[in-house]
FIMARVO-370271 format. One record per atom (N, C-alpha, C): x, y, z; residue in three letters. Coordinates in steps of 0.02 Angstrom, whole numbers, padded with zeros to 5 digits, always signed. Each point is the difference from the previous one (the first is absolute). Layout:
<atoms>
XYZALA...
</atoms>
This chain:
<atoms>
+04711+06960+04177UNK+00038-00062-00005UNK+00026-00020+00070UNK+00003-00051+00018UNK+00016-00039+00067UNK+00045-00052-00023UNK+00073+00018+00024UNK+00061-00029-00029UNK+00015-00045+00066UNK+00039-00051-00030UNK+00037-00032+00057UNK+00039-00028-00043UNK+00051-00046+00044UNK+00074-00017-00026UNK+00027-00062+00030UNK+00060-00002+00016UNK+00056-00037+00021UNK+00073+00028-00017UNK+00022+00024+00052UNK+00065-00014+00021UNK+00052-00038-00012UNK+00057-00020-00032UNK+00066-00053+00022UNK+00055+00051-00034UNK+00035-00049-00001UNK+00066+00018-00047UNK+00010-00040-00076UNK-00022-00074+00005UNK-00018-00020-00056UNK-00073-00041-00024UNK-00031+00023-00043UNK-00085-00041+00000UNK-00022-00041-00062UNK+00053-00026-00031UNK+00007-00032-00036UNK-00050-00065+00024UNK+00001-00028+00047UNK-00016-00039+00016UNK-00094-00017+00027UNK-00015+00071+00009UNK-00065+00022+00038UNK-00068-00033-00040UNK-00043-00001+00043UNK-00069-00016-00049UNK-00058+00039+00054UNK+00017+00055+00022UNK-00017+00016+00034UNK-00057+00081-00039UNK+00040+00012-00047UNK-00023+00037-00055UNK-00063-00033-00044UNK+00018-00033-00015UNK-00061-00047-00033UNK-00038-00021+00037UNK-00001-00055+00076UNK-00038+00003+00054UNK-00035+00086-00002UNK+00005+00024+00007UNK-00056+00075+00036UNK-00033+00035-00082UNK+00045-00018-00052UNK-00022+00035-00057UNK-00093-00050-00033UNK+00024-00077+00018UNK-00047-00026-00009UNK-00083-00008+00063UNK+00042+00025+00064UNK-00050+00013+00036UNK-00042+00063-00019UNK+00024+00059-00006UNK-00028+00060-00026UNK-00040-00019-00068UNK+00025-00034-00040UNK-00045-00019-00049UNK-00074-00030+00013UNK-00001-00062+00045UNK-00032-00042+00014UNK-00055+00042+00060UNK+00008+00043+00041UNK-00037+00080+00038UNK-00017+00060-00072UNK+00021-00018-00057UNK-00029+00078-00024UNK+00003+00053+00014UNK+00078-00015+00020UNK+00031+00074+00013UNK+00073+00000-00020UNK-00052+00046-00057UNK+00069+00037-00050UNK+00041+00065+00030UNK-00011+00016+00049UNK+00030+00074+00024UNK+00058-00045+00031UNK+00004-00065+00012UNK+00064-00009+00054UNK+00046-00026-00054UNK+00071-00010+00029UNK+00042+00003-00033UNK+00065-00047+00063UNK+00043-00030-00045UNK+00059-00057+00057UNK+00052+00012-00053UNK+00056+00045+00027UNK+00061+00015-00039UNK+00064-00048+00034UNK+00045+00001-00024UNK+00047-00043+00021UNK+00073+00052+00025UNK+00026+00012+00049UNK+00022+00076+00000UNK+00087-00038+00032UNK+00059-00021-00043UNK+00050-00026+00028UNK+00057+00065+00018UNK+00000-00017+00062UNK+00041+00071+00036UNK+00073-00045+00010UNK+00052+00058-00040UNK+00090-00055+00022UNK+00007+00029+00089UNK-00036+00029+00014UNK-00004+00018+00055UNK-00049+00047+00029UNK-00007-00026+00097UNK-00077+00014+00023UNK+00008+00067+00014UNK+00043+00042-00016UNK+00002+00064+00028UNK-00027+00025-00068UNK-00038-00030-00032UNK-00036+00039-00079UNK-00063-00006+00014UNK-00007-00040+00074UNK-00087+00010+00007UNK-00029+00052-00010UNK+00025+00060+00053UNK-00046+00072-00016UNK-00008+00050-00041UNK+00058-00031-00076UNK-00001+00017-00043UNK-00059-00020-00034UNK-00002-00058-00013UNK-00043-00060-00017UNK-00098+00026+00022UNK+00026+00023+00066UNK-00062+00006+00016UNK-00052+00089-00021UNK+00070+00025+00009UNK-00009+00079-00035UNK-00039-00002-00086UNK+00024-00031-00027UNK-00003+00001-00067UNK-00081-00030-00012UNK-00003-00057+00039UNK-00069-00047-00013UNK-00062+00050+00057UNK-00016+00031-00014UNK-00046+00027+00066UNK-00051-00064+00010UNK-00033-00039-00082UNK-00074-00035+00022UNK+00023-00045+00034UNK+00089-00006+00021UNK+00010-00095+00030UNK-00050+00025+00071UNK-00047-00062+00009UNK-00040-00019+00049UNK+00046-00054+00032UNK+00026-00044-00016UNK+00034-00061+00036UNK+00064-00006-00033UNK+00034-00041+00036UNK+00052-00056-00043UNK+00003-00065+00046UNK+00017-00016-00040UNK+00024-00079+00025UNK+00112+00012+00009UNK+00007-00033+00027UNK+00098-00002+00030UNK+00020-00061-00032UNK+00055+00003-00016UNK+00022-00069-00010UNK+00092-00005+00000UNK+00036-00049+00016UNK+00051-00016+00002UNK+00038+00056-00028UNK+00074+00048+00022UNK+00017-00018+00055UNK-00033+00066+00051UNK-00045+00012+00000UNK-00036+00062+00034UNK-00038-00005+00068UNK-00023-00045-00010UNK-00032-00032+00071UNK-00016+00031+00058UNK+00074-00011+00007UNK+00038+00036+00073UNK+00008+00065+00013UNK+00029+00013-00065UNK+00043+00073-00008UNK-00049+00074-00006UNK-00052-00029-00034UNK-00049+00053-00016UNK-00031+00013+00069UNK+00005-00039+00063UNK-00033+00049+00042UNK-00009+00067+00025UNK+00090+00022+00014UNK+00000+00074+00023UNK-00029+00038-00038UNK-00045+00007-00088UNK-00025+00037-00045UNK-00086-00008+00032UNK-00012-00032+00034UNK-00058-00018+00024UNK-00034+00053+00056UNK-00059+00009+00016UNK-00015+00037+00046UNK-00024-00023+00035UNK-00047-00071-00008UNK-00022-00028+00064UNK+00027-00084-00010UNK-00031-00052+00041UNK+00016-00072-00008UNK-00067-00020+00019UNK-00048-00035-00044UNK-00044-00041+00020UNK+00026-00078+00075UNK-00025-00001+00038UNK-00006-00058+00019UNK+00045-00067-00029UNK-00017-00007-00046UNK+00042-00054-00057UNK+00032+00007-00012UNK+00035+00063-00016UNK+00070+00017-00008UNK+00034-00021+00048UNK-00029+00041+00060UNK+00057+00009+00068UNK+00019-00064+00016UNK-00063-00040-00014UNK+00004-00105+00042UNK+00088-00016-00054UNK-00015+00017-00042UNK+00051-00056-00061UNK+00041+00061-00021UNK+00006+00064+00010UNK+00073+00044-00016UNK+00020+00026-00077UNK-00064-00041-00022UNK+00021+00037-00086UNK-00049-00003-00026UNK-00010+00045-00051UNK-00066+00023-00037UNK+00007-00045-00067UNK-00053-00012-00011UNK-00028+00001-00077UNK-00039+00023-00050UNK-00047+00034+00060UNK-00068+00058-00017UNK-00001+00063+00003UNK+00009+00062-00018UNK-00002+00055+00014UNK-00051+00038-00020UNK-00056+00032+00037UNK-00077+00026-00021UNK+00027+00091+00016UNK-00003+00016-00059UNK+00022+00069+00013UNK-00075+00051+00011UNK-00026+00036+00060UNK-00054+00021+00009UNK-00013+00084-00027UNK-00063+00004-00003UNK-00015+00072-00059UNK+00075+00058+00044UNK-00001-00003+00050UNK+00048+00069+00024UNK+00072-00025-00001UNK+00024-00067-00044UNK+00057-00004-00008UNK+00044-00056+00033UNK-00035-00005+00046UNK+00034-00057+00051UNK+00015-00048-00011UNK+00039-00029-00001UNK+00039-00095-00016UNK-00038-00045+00067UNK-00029-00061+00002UNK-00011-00035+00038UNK+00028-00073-00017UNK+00022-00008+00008UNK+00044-00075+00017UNK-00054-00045+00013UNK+00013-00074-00031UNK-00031-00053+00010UNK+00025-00068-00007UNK-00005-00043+00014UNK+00022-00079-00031UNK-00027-00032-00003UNK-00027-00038-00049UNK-00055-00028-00022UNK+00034-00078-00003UNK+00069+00021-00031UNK+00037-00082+00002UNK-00002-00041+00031UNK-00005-00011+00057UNK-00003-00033+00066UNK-00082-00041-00002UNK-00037+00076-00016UNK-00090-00058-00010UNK+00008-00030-00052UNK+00026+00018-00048UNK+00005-00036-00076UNK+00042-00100+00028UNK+00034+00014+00034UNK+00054-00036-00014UNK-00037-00054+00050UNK-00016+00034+00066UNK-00045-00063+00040UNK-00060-00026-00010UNK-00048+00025-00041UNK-00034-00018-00014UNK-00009-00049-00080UNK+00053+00013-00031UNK+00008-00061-00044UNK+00051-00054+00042UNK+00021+00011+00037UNK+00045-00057+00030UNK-00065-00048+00029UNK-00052+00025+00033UNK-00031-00038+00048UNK-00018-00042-00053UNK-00014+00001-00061UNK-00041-00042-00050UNK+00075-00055-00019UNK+00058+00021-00001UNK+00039-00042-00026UNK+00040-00063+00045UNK+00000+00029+00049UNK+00026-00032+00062UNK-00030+00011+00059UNK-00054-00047+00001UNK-00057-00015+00064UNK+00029-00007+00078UNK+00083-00027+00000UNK+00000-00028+00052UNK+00045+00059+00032UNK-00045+00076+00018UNK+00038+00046+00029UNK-00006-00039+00075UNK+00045+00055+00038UNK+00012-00015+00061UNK+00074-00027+00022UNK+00000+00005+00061UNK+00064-00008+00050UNK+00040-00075-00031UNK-00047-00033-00022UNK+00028-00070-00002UNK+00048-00001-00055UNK-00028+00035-00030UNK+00049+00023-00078UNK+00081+00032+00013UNK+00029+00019-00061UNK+00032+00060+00026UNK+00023+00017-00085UNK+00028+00054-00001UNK+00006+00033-00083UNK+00093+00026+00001UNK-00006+00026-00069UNK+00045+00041-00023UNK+00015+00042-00036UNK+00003+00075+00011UNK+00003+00039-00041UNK+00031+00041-00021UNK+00019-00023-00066UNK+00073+00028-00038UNK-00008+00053-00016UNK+00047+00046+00044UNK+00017+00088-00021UNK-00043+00041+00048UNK+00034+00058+00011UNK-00032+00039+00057UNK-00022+00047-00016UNK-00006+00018-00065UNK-00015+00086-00014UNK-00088-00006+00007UNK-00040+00037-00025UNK-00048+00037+00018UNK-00063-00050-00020UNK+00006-00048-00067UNK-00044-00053-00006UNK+00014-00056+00057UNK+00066-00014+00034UNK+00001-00040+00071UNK-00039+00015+00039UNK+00002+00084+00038UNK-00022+00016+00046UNK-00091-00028+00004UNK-00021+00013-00064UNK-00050-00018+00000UNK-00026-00058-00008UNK+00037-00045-00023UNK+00002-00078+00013UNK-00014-00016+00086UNK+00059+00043+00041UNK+00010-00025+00059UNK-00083+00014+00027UNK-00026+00065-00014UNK-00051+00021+00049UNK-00055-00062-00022UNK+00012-00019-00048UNK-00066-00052-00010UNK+00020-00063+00009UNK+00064-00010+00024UNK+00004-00060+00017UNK-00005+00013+00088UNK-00001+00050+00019UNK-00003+00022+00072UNK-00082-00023-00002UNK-00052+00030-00035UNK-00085+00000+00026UNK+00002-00079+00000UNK+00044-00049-00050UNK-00053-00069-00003UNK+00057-00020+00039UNK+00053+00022+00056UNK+00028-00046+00040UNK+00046-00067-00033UNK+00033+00032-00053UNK+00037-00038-00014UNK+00083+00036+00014UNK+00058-00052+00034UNK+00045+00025+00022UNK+00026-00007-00068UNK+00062+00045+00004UNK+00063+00011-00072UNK+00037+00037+00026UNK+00066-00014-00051UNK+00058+00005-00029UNK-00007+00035-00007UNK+00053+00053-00012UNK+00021+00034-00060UNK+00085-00022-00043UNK-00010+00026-00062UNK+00051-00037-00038UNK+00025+00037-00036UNK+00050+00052+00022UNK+00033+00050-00036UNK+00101-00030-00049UNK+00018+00041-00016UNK+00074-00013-00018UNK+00042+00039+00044UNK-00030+00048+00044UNK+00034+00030+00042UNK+00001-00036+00069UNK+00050-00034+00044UNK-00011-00030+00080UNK-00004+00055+00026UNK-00050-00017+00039UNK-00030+00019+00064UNK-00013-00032+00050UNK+00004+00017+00067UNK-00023-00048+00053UNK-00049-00039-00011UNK-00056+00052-00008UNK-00064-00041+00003UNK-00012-00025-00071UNK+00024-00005-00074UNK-00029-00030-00052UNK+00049-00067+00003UNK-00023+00012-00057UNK+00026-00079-00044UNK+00033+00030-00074UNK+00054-00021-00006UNK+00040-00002-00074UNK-00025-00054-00050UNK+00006+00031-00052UNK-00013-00057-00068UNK+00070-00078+00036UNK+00046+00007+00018UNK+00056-00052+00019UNK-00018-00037+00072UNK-00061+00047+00024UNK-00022-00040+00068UNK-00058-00044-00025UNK-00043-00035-00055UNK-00055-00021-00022UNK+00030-00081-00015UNK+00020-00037+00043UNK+00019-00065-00005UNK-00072-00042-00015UNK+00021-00064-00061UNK-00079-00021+00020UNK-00041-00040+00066UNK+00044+00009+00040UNK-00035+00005+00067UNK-00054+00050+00029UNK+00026+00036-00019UNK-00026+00088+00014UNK-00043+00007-00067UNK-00014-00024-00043UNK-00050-00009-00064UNK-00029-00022+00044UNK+00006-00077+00003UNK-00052-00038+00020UNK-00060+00011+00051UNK+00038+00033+00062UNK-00043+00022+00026UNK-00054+00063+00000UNK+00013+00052-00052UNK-00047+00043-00014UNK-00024-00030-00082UNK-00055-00015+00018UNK-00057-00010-00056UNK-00004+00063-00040UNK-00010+00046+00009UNK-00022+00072-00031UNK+00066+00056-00018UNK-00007-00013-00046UNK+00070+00069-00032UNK-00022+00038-00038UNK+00030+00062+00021UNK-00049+00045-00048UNK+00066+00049-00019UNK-00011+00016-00060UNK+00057+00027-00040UNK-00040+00071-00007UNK+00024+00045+00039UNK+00000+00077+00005UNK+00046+00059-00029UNK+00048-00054-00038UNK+00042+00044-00026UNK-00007+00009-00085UNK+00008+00052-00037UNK+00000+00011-00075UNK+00033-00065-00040UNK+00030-00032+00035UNK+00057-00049-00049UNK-00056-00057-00057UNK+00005+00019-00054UNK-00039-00031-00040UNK-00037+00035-00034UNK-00017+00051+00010UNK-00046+00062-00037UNK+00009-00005-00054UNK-00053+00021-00055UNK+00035+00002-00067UNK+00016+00057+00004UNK+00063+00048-00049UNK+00016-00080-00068UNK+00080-00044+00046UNK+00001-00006+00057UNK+00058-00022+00026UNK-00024-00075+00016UNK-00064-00031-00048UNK-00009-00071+00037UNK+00066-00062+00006UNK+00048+00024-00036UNK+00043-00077+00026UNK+00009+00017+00093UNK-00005+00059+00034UNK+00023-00010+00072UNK-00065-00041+00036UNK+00070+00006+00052UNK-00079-00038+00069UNK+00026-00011+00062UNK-00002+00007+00064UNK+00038-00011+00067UNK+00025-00054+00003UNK+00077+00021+00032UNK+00025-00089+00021UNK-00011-00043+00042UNK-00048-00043-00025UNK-00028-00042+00051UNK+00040-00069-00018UNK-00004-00045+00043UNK+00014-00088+00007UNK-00074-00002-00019UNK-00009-00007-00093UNK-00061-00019-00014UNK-00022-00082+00010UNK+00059-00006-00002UNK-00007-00094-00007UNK-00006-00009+00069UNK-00025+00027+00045UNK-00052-00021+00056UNK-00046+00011+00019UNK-00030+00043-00060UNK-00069-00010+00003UNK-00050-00043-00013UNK-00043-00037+00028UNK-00066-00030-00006UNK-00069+00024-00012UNK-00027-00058-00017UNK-00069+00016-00026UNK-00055+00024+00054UNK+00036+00003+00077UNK-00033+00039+00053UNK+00027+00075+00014UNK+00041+00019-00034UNK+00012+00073+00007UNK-00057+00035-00061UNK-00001+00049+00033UNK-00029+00073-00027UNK+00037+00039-00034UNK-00001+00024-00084UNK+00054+00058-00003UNK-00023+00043-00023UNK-00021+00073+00018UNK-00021+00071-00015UNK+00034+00050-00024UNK-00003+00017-00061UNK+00047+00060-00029UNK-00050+00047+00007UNK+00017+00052+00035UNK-00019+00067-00054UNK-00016+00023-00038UNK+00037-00034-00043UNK+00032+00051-00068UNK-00064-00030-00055UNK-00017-00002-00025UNK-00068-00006-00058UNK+00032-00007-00071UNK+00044+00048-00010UNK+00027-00008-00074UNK+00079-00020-00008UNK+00002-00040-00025UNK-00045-00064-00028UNK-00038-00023+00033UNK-00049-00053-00022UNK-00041-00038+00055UNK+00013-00074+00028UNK+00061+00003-00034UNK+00036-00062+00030UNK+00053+00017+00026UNK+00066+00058+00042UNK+00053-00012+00014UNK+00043-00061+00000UNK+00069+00013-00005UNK+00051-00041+00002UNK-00013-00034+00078UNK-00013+00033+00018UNK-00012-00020+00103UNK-00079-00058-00006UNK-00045+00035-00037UNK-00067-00048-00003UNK+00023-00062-00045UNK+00040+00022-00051UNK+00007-00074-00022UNK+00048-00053+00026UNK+00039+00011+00040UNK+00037-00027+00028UNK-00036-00031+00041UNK-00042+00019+00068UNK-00020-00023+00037UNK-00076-00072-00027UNK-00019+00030-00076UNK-00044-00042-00039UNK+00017-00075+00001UNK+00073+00024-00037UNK+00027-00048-00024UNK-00003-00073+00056UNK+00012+00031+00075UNK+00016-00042+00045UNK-00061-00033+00018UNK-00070+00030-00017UNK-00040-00025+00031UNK-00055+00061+00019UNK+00047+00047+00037UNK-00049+00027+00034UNK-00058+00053-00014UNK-00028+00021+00037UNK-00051+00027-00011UNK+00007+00102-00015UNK+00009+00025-00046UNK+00010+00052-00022UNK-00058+00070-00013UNK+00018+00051+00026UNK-00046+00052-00019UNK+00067+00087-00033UNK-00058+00030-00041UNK+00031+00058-00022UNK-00032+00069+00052UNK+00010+00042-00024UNK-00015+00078+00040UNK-00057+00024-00049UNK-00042-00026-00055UNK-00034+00027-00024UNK-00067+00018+00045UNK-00045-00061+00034UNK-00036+00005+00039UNK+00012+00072+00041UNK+00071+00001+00041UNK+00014+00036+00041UNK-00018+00064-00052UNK+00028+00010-00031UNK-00002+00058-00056UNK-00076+00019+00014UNK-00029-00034-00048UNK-00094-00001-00002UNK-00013+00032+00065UNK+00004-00040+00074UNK-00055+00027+00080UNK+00050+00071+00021UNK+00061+00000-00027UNK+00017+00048+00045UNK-00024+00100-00047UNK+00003-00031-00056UNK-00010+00066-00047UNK-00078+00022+00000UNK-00043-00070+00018UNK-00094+00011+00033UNK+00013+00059+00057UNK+00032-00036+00018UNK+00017+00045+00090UNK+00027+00084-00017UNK+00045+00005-00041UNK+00029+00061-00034UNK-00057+00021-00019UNK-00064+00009-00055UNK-00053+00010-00019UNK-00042+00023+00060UNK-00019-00046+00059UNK-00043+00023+00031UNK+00036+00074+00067UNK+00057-00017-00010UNK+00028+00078+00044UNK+00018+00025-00059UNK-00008+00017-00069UNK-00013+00069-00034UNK-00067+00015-00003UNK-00041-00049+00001UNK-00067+00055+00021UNK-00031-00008+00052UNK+00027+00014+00072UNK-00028+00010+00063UNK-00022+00052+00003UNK
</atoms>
């Protein structure tokens, strides 16, 4: 048997189980297996990992990201660029290898949604934890400048109370990196000055479930042009697949 998984604290929300259960179907391979493994905490990894010998992979997810590195033994490339994992390929002698796939997932459905990358643009992206980081690195390859948009001030960000619709107006592209809206918590959503959005902004959630957020429909409502994290979901978990069988 050739097990793999996912990581969080809560997975209520995941389709990430069903994504790989129906790929294994659709390959004719019944030996693999996609468990759903919710840890109240990451220091149960090597418990986690003791117990499962066949886990071949996992997938990471919220709030682990970050935290699960020091359990790691090496960092792919992708990791090190964007600082937090989402992939972990555990090799026959035991070893953890770190990966992030999020970042290809996430730029490469962006290029299809919003054509007009580049300098001329500029973005925003709400929340800093470990799905940001990887926002940023792919908004780093297509050269688009950004924000960041935390609740904590900092020199260099931006507060939810610094987003005047001036400061809307001029970034076309917002991308909501933070959990707020997840099910089953859909009444949330970031505080934005929605009522300055237009039908020339861009708005990108993350989050997939639901497939409408409180944040996507808001920005609908105004006009503009809306995408979910499912896509992202789909290219980045291909990518997970092809580094478990390198």
């Amino acid at each position: 048997m050739r097990q793999f998984g996912l990581i969080g604290r809560s997975l209520r929300h995941s389709f990430s189980q069903t994504y790989f259960t129906q790929k294994f179907y659709n390959l004719s391979l019944p030996d693999h297996q996609y468990d759903l493994f919710e840890l109240e905490n990451i220091r149960e990894l090597p418990g986690l990992l003791a117990a499962h010998p066949d886990l071949a992979g996992l997938n990471v997810t919220v709030p682990y990201k970050e935290v699960v590195l020091p359990y790691l033994d090496e960092l792919a490339p992708s990791a090190g660029r964007v600082g937090a994992v989402n992939v972990i390929r555990r090799l026959p002698d035991g070893r953890l290898i770190g990966h992030n796939t999020d970042y290809i997932g996430f730029r490469d459905s962006l290029r299809a949604f919003f054509p007009t990358a580049g300098p001329a643009t500029r973005a925003l992206i709400l929340g800093h934890g470990g799905a940001a980081k990887s926002v940023e690195v792919a908004l780093r390859e297509l050269e688009i400048p950004y924000w960041f948009v935390t609740r904590n001030p900092l020199d260099s960000w931006l507060t939810y109370e610094d987003l005047t619709p001036e400061l809307i107006e001029a970034h076309p592209l917002i991308i909501n990196a933070t959990p707020l809206g997840t099910f089953p918590k859909i009444d949330e959503c970031p505080h934005l000055p929605y009522h300055a959005l237009t039908p020339r902004h861009h708005l990108y959630d993350l989050v997939y479930n639901p497939a409408e957020t409180l944040f996507l429909a808001k920005g609908r409502e105004a006009g503009a042009q809306i995408k979910n994290g499912f896509e992202m979901l789909c290219l980045q978990a291909e990518e997970a697949w092809k580094i478990w069988n390198e």
